[in-house]
Each structure stands twice: as C-alpha cells, then as structure tokens.
C-alpha positions as a LaTeX table, in Angstrom:
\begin{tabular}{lrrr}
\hline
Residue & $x$ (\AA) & $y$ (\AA) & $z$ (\AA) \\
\hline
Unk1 & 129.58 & 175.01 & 22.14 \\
Unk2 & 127.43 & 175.90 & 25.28 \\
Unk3 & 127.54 & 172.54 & 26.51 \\
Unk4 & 131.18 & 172.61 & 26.15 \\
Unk5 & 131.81 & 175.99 & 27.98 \\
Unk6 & 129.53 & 173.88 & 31.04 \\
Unk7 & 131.46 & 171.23 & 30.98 \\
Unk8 & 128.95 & 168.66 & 28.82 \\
Unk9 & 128.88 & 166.90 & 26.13 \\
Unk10 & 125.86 & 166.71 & 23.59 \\
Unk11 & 125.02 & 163.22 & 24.44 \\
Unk12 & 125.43 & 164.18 & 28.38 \\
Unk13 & 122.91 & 167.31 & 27.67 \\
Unk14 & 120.55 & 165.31 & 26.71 \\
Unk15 & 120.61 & 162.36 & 28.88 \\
Unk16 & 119.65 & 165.29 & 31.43 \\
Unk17 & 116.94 & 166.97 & 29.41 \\
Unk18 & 115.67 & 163.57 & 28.74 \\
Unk19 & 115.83 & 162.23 & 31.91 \\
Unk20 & 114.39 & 165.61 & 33.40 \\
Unk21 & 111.51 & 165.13 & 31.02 \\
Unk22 & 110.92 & 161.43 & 32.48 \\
Unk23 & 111.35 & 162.23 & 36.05 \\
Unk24 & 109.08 & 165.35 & 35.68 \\
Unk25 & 106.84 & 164.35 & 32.87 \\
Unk26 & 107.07 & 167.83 & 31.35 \\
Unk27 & 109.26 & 170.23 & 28.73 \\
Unk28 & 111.72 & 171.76 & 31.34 \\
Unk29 & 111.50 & 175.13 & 29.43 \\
Unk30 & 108.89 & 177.36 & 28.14 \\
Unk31 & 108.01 & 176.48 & 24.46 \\
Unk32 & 106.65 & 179.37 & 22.52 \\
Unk33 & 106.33 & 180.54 & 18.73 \\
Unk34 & 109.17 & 182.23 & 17.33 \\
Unk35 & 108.51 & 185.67 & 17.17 \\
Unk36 & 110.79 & 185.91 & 14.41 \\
Unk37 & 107.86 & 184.61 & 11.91 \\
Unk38 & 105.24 & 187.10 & 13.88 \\
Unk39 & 103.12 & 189.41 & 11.27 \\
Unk40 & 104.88 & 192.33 & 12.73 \\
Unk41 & 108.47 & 191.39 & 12.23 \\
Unk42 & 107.70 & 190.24 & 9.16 \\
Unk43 & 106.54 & 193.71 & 7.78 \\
Unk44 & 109.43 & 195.11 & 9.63 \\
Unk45 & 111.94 & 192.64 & 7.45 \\
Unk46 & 110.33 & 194.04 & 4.33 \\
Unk47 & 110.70 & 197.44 & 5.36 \\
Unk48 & 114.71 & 196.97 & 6.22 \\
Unk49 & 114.62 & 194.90 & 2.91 \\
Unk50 & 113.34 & 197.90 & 0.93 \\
Unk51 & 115.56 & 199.87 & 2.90 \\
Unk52 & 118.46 & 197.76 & 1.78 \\
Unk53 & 117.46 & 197.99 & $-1.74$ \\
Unk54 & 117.55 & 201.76 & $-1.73$ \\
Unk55 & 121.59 & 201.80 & $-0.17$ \\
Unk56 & 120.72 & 202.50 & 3.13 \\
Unk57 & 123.01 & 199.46 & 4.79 \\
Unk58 & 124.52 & 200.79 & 7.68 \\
Unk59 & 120.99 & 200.74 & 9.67 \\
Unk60 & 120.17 & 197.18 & 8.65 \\
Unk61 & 123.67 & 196.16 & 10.14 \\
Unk62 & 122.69 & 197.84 & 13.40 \\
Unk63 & 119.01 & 195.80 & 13.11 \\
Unk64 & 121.24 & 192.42 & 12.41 \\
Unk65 & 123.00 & 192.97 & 15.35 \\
Unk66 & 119.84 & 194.19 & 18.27 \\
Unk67 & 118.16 & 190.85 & 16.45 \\
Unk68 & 121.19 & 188.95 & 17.11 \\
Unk69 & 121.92 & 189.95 & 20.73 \\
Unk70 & 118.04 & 189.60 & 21.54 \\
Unk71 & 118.45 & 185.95 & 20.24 \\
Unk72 & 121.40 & 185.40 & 21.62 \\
Unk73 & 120.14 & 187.07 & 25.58 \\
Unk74 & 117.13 & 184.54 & 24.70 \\
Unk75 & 118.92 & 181.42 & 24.37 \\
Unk76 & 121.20 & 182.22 & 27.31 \\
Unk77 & 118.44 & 182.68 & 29.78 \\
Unk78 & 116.39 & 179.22 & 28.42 \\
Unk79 & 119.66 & 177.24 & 29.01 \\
Unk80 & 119.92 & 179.22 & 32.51 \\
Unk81 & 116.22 & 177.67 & 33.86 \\
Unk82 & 117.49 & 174.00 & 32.00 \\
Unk83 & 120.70 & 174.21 & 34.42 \\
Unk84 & 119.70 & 175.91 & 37.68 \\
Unk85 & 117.26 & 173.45 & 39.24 \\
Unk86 & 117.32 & 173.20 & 42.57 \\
Unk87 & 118.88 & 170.08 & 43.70 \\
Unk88 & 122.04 & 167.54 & 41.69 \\
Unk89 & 122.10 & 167.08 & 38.48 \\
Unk90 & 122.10 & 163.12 & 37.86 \\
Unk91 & 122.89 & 161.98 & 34.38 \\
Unk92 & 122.55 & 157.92 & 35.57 \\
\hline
\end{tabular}
C-alpha cells in the first residue's frame, strides 16, 4: 500500500532497493532486532495477558493501540531514509 500512496509498484520498490544495494554495496536502512521479542516486552505481554484473563480489557486495547502506532511511526520513518536520498532516484 505504501508503495502505492508513492507512486510505486512492488516490483519498482525493489528494483530501487536492489539497485541501491548494488550501487552502494550496503542495506540502505538500519537492521536491528525486533524489540517486540526483547525479554522485557515479553514479561510485559504476560502481564497484559494475565491482565486480560482477569476482565480487565479496556487497558490492553489502549496497549494494542501505543504498540501499534509505535510500529506503525517505525515503519514510516525506515521507508522515509529508503526514499529521501540525496540525488534521482533511477530504477534503470
């Protein structure tokens, strides 16, 4: 859908990526773990889960939807760095 909104296609995305990994010889983004699997979110999703368990729902909605904004703000600002190199974009 992102690629859409810009204006590419999948296949166009990643003629760039790929090509910016050839031209570059590098990842053109940071890769990092997922913090999602991290020991402390994972005692955190066990705490929400017990907290589920007992009825209390309406905090693990607000939880679902800070984690899903935080991914979200995430994702926007890696596609950001892909896209805003200085200089055209060439997808020969």
């Amino acid at each position: 859908m992102l690629c859409n909104d810009m204006g590419l296609s999948m296949t166009a995305a990643f003629t760039i990526f790929a090509k910016t990994v050839t031209r570059e010889k590098r990842i053109p983004f940071e890769v990092s773990a997922d913090p999602f699997y991290s020991e402390s979110n994972l005692k955190h999703l066990q705490r929400v889960a017990a907290e589920l368990n007992a009825g209390k729902s309406a905090r693990l909605l607000k939880i679902k939807l800070d984690l899903s904004l935080d991914y979200f703000l995430d994702f926007t600002k890696k596609m950001a760095r892909i896209f805003s190199r200085p200089g055209p974009i060439s997808i020969d």
